[in-house]
C-alpha positions as CSV (number, residue, x, y, z in Angstrom):
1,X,23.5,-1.0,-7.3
2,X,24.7,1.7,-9.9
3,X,27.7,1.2,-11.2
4,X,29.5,4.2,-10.4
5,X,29.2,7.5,-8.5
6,X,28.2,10.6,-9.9
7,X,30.1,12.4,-6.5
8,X,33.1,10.7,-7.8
9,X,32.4,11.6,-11.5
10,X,31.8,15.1,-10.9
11,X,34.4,15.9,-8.6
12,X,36.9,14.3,-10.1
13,X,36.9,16.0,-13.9
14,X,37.3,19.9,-13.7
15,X,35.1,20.0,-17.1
16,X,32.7,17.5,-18.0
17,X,30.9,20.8,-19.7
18,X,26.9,20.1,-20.6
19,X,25.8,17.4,-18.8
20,X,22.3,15.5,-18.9
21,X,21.5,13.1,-15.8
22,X,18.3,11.1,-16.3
23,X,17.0,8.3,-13.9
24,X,14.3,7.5,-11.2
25,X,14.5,7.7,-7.4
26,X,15.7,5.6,-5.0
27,X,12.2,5.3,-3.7
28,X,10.7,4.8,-7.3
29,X,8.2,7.6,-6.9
30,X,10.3,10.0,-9.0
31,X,11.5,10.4,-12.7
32,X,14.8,12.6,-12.1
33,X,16.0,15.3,-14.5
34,X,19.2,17.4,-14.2
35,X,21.0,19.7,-16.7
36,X,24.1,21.6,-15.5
37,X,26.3,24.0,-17.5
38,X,30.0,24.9,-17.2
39,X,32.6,27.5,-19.3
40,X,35.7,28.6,-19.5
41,X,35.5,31.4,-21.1
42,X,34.1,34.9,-19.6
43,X,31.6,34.7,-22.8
44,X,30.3,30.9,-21.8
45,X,30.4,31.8,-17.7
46,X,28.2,35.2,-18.5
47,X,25.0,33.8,-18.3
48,X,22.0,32.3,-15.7
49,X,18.8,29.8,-16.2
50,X,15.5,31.5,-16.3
51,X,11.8,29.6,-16.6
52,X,9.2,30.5,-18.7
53,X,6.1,29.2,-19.3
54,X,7.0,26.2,-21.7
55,X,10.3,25.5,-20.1
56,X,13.3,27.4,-19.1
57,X,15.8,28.9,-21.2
58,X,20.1,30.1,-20.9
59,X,20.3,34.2,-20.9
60,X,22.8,36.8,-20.4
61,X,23.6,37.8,-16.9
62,X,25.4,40.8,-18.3
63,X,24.0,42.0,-21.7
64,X,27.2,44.3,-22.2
65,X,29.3,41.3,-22.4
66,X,27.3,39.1,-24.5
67,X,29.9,38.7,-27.5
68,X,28.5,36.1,-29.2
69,X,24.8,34.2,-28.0
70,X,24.6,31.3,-31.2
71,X,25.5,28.5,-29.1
72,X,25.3,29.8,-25.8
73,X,21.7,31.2,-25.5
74,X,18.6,28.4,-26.0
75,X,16.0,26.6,-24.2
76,X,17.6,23.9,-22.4
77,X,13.8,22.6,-21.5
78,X,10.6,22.4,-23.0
79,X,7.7,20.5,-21.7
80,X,5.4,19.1,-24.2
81,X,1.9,17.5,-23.1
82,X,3.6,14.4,-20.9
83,X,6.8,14.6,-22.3
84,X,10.3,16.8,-21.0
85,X,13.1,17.6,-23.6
86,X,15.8,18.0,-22.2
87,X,19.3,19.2,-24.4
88,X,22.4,21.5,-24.5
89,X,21.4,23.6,-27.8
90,X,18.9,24.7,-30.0
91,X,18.3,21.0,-30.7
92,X,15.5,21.1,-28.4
93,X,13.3,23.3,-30.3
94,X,13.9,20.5,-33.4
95,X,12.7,17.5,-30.6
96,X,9.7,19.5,-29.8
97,X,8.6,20.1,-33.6
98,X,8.8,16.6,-34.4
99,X,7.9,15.1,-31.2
100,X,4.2,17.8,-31.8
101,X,4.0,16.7,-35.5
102,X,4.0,13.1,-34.5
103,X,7.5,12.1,-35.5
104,X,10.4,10.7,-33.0
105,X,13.4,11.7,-31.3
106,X,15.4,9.6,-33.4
107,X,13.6,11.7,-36.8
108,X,14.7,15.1,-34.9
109,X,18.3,14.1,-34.0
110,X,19.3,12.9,-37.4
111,X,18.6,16.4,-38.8
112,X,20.9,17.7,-36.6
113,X,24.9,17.5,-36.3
114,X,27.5,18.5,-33.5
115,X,28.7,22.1,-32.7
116,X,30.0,24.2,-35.6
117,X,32.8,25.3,-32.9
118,X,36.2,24.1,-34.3
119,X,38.5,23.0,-32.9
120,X,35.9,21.3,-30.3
121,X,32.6,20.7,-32.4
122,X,31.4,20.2,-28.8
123,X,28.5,17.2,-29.2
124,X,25.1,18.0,-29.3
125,X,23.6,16.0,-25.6
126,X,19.7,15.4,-25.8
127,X,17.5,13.8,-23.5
128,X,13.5,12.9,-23.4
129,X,11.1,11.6,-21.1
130,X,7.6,10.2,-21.5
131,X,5.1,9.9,-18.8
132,X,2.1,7.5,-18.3
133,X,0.9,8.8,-15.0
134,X,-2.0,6.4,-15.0
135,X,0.3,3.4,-14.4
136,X,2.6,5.9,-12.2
137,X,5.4,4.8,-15.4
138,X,7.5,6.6,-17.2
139,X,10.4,6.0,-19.9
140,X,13.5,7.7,-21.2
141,X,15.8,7.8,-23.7
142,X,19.5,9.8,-24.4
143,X,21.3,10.7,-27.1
144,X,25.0,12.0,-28.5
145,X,25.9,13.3,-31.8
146,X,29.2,14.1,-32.0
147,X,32.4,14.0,-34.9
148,X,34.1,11.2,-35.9
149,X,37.4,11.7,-33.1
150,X,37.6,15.0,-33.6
151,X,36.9,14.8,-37.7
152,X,34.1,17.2,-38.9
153,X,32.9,15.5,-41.9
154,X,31.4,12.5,-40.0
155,X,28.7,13.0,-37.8
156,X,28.1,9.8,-35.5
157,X,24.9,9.8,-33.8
158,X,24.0,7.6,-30.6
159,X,20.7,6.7,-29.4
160,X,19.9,5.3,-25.4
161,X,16.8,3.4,-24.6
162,X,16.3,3.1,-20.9
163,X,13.6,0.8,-18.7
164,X,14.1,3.1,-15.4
165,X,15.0,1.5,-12.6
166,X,14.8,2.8,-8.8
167,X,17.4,4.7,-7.8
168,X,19.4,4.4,-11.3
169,X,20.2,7.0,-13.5
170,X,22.0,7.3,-16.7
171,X,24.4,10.6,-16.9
172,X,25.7,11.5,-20.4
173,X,28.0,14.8,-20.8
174,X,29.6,17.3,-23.6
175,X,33.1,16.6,-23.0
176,X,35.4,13.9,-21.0
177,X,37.3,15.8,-19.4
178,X,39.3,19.7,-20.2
179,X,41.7,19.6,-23.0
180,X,43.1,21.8,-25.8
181,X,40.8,20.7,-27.9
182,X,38.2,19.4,-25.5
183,X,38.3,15.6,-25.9
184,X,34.7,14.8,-26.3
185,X,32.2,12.4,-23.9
186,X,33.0,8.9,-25.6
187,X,31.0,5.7,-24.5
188,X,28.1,5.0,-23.5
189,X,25.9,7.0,-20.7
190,X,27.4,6.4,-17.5
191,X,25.4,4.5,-15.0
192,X,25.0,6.2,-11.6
193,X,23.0,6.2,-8.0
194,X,20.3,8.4,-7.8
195,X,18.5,9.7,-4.6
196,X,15.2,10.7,-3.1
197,X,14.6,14.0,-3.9
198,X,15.1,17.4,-6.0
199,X,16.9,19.0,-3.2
200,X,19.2,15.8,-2.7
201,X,20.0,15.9,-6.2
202,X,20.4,19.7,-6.5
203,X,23.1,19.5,-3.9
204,X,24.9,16.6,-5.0
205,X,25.5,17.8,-8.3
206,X,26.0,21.4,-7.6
207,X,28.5,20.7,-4.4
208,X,31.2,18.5,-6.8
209,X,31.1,20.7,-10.0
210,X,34.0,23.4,-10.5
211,X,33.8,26.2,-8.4
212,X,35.8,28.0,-10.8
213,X,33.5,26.8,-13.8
214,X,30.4,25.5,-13.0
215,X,27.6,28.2,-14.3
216,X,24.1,27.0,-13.7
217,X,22.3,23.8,-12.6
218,X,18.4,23.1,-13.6
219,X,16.8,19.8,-11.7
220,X,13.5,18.6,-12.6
221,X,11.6,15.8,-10.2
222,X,8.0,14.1,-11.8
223,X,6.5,12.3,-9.7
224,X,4.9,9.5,-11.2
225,X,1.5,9.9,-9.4
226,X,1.0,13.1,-11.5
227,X,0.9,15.3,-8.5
228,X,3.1,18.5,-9.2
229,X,7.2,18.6,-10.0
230,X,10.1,20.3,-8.1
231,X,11.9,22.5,-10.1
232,X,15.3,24.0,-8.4
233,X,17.7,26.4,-10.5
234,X,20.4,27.3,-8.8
235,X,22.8,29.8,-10.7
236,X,26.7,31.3,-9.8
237,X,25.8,34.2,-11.0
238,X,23.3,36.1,-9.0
């Protein structure tokens, strides 16, 4: 049994902001993926997920009101031979490279810090799986690199190693809750049920974030026969 419920979690913190859930089914036939964004401001809520060939990517709903797209516009997802990245910035172009040069997750992560967005310096969330479909396996691993309580000249960086589990799933997020700053996600991943399918999870998560500022929601089920995912992207803004 999980230790807590990601419901409860979600409907209970009005901004958890970037969040990376990561886990298998409850019927152990699935490796589950979910990235969701949220914002406060008109410049964070202005934008949609889109796929592309390689992954799927943030954009601009509304190109007239795109005031600033550094840390707001990036590939959320990439796919790389039997491995998904999964992140909340630019970070995951840096997993890929090293992951296709031979290199780790751990080698890609410690080139990178937090946000440069004072007064936050919102933590950078990262996330990959590896597939072996030939023993219907798969594991997974998370990561946070965030300031030292709210101090920008230390970068500490966390690394999660996970042996999946049905129906477990580890969820890790930017911030704990909304603040002035934003107090940022301390601890480790939080352990959480998991269900069945994409749809299940789509509407869990979807259903218990903000109305006011949840933005988009990207869900990602493998299954571990290597027939084909199910993707859902469900966005406020359409």
């Amino acid at each position: 049994m999980a230790l807590y419920d990601l419901e409860a979690f979600l409907s209970e913190n009005s901004y958890p902001g970037r969040g990376i859930v990561m886990g298998k089914s409850a019927d152990g036939k699935n490796a589950m993926l979910a990235y969701f964004i949220m914002g406060r401001s008109e410049n964070s809520r202005n934008r949609v997920f889109e796929r592309f060939g390689g992954g799927m990517r943030t954009k601009a709903y509304d190109e007239s009101k795109l005031s600033d797209p550094s840390l707001i516009i990036y590939n959320p997802y990439l796919s790389l031979g039997t491995c998904d990245i999964i992140t909340n910035g630019d970070q995951t172009n840096t997993v890929y490279d090293f992951l296709r040069d031979g290199k780790t997750f751990e080698d890609a992560l410690m080139t990178r810090e937090f946000e440069p967005d004072a007064p936050n310096f919102t933590p950078r969330i990262s996330g990959v799986a590896e597939y072996d479909f030939s023993q219907k396996t798969f594991s997974y691993q998370l990561s946070i690199l965030k300031s030292r309580n709210g101090d920008p000249s230390a970068c500490n960086r966390y690394f999660y190693r996970y042996r999946p589990v049905s129906g477990i799933g580890h969820f890790i997020h930017t911030y704990k809750c909304d603040g002035s700053p934003i107090p940022s996600f301390y601890g480790e991943p939080e352990e959480v049920a998991m269900p069945n399918t994409a749809e299940e999870l789509a509407e869990l998560v979807w259903s218990n974030l903000n109305e006011d500022n949840k933005v988009s929601l990207f869900i990602r089920s493998v299954p571990l026969d290597g027939s084909e995912p199910t993707e859902i992207i469900l966005n406020k803004n359409k």
